[in-house]
C-alpha positions as CSV (number, residue, x, y, z in Angstrom):
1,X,62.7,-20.0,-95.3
2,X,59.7,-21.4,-94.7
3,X,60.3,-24.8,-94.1
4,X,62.9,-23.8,-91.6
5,X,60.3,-21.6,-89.9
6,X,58.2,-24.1,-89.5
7,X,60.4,-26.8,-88.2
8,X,61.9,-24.4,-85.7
9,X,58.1,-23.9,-84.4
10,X,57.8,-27.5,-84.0
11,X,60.8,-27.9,-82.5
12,X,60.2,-25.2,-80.0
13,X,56.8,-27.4,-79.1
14,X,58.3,-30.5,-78.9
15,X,60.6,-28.8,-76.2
16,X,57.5,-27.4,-74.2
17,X,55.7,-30.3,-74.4
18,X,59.3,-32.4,-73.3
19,X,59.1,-29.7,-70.4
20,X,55.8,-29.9,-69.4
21,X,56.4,-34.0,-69.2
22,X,59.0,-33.8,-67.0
23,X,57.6,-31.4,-64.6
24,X,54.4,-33.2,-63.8
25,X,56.9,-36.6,-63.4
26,X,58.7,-34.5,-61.0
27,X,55.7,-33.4,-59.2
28,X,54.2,-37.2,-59.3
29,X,57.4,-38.8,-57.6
30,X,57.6,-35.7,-54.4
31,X,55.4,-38.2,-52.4
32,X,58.0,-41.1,-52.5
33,X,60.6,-38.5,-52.6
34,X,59.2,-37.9,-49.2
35,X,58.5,-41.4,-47.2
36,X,61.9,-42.2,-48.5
37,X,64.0,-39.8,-46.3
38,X,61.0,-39.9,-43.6
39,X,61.0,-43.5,-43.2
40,X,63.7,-45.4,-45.9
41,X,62.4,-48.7,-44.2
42,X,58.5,-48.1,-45.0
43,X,59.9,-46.8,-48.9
44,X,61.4,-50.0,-49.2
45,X,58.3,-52.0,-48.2
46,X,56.5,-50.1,-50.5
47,X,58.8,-50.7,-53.3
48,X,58.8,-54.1,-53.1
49,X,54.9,-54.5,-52.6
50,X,54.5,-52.3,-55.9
51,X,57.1,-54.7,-57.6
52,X,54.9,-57.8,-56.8
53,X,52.0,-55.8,-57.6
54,X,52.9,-55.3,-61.0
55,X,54.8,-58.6,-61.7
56,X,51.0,-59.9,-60.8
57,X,49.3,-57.7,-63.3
58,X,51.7,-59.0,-65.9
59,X,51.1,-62.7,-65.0
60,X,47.2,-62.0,-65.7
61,X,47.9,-60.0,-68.6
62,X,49.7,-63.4,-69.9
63,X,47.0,-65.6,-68.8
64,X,44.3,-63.5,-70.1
65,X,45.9,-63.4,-73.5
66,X,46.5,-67.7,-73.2
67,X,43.0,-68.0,-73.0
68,X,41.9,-66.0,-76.5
């Protein structure tokens, strides 16, 4: 009985910490959420500059790592 007790109470933490997760993603993404239906053509731009900003990052991360 125990043992089931006790993996019910994790499970029931693993669910609030699941939920808590998801509502600060939620709550993080309301600003693109937002330029997307104001302006879908500005959205867009941004996308694509965060794309190559990250596809730059990674290209360091490689370079830095040739060097060691």
């Amino acid at each position: 009985m125990l043992g089931l007790a006790n993996t019910l109470n994790n499970a029931a933490k693993n669910i609030q910490g699941v939920l808590v997760n998801a509502a600060g993603a939620a709550i993080a993404s309301a600003p693109g959420l937002i330029l997307q239906r104001a302006s879908p053509g500005l959205y867009e731009l941004y996308q694509q500059l965060m794309a190559y900003a990250n596809g730059s990052v990674g290209l360091e991360k490689l370079r830095a790592d040739a060097v060691r």
